[in-house]
C-alpha positions as CSV (number, residue, x, y, z in Angstrom):
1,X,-4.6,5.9,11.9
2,X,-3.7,2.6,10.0
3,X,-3.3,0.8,13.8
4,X,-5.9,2.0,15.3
5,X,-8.6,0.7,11.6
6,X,-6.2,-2.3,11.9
7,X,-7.6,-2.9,15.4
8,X,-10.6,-2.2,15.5
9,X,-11.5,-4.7,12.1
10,X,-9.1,-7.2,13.8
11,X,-11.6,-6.5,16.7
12,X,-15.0,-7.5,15.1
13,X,-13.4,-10.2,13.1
14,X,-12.9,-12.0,16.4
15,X,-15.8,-11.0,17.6
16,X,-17.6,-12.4,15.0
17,X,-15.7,-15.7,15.3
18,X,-14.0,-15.7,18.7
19,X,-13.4,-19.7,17.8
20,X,-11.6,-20.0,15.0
21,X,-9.6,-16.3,14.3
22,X,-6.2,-15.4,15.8
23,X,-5.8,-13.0,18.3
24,X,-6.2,-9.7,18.1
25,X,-2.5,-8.2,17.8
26,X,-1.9,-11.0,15.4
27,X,-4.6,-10.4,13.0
28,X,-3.6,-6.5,13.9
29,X,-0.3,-7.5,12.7
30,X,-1.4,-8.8,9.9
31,X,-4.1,-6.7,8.6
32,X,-1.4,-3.4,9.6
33,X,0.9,-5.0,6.9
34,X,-1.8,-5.5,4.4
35,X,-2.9,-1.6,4.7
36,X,0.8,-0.5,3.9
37,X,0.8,-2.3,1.0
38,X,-2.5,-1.7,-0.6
39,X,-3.0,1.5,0.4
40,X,-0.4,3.1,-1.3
41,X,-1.3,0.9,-4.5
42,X,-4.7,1.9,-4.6
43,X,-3.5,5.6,-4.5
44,X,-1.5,5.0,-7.3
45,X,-3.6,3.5,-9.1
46,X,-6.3,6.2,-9.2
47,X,-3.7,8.6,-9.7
48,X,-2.6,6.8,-12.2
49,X,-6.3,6.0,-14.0
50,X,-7.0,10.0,-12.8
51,X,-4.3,11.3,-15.4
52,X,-4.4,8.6,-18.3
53,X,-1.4,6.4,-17.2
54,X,-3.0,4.0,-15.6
55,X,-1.1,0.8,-16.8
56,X,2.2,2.9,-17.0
57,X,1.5,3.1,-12.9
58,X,0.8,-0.2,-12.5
59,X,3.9,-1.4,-14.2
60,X,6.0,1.0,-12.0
61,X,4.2,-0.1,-8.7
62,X,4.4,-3.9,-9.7
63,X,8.4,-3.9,-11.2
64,X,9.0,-1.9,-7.6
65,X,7.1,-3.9,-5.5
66,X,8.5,-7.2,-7.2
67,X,12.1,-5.9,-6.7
68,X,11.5,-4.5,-3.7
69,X,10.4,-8.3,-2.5
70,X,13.2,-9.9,-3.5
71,X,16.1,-7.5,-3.0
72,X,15.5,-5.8,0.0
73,X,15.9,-1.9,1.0
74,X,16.2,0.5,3.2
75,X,13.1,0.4,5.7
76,X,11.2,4.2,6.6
77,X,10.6,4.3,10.7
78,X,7.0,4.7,10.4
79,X,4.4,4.3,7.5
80,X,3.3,7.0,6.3
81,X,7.0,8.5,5.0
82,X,7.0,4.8,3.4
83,X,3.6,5.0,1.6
84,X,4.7,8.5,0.4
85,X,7.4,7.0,-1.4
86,X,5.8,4.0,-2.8
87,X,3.1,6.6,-4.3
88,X,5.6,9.1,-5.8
89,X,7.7,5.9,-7.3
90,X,4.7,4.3,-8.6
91,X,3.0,7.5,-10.3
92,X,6.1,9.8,-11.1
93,X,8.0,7.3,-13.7
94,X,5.3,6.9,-16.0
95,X,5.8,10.8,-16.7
96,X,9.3,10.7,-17.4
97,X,10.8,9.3,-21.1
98,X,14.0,8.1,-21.4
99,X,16.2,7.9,-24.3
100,X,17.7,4.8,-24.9
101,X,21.0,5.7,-23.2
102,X,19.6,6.3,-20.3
103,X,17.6,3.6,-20.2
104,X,20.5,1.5,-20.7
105,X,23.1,3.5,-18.0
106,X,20.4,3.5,-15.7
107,X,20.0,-0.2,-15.8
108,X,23.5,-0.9,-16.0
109,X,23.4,1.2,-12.7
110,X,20.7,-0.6,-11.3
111,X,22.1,-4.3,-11.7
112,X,25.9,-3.2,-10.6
113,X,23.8,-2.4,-7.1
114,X,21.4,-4.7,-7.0
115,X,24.3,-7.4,-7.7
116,X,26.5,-6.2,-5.2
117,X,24.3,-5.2,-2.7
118,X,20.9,-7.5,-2.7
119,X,19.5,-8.8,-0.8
120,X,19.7,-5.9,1.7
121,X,18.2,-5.2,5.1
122,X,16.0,-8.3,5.5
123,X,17.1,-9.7,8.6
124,X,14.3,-8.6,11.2
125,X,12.1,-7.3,8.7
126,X,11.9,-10.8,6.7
127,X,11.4,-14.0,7.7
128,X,12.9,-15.8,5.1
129,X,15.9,-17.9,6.1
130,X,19.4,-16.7,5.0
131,X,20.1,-20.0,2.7
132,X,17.6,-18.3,0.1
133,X,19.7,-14.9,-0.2
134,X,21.7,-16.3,-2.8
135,X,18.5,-17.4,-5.0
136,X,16.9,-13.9,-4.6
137,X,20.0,-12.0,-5.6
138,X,19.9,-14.1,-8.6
139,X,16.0,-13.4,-9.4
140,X,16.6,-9.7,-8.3
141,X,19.8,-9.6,-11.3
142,X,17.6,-11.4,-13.7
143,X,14.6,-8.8,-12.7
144,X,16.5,-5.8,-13.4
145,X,18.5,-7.6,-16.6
146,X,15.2,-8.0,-18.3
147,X,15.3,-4.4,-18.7
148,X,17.8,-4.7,-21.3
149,X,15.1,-7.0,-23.8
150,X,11.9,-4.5,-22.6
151,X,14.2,-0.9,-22.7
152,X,11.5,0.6,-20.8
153,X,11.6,3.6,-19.5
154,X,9.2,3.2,-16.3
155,X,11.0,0.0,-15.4
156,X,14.8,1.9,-15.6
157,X,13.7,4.3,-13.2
158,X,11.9,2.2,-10.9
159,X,14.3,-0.6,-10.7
160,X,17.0,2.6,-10.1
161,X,15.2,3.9,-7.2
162,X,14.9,0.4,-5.5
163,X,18.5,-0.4,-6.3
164,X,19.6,3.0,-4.7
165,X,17.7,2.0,-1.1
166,X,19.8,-0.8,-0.9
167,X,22.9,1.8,0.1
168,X,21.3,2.8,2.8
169,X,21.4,0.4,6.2
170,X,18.8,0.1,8.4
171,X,19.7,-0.9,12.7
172,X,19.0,-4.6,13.0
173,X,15.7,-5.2,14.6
């Protein structure tokens, strides 16, 4: 479904400017990738605005999203299972309260993976070169540390459920 809107908008934006545009599996490419990720946001967000939580859920999908970027994961074979996942993380935390010593074992949890483990799965699915790794391990700890100043609640559970994909190894592409 998200292919075949992808290719059809790549197909009038070249047809509109056959000139100066990319081809069309490029700009496919491109706009494909740009679905997945807003899509599942814009669900979210509604859910979230829907049922009064609506800056709770944007906190979730942004500290997620933010980690996600910069530590890696475990990477669904299709993307519908993927946007599935990035809906329930972004709109389920914001329902769930923490006490304090959860919040703190769960970020303790959290940094002990994402220090060991980050950045995870990248190479194929990023095209960042490998002499960065070492910088985004270090924004990815500091991401998750912050937790420990803020004690939220939303960003325990996200940054948890992000640190917990990065156990799980995706086949080199």
């Amino acid at each position: 479904m998200i292919e075949a809107l992808s290719e059809r908008l790549a197909t009038k934006i070249k047809q509109a400017n056959p000139e100066q545009t990319a081809s069309i599996p490029v700009m496919k490419f491109g706009l494909t990738i740009v679905f997945n990720f807003l899509i599942p946001i814009v669900i979210s967000l509604i859910l979230g605005a829907i049922f009064g939580k609506l800056l709770e859920t944007a906190l979730a999908a942004f500290l997620f999203s933010t980690l996600r970027m910069l530590s890696g994961g475990y990477h669904f074979t299709s993307p519908i299972p993927c946007m599935i996942a990035m809906i329930a993380i972004a709109t389920i935390p914001p329902y769930l309260t923490l006490t304090p010593f959860w919040i703190s074992a769960f970020t303790v949890c959290s940094l002990a993976l994402v220090a060991r483990l980050a950045p995870s799965n990248m190479r194929g699915y990023y095209k960042m070169p490998e002499k960065y790794y070492p910088l985004l391990k270090i924004l990815s700890i500091l991401l998750v540390g912050s937790n420990f100043f803020f004690a939220s609640s939303v960003g325990a559970l996200v940054f948890l459920l992000q640190a917990v994909s990065l156990l799980f190894q995706n086949k080199e592409v």
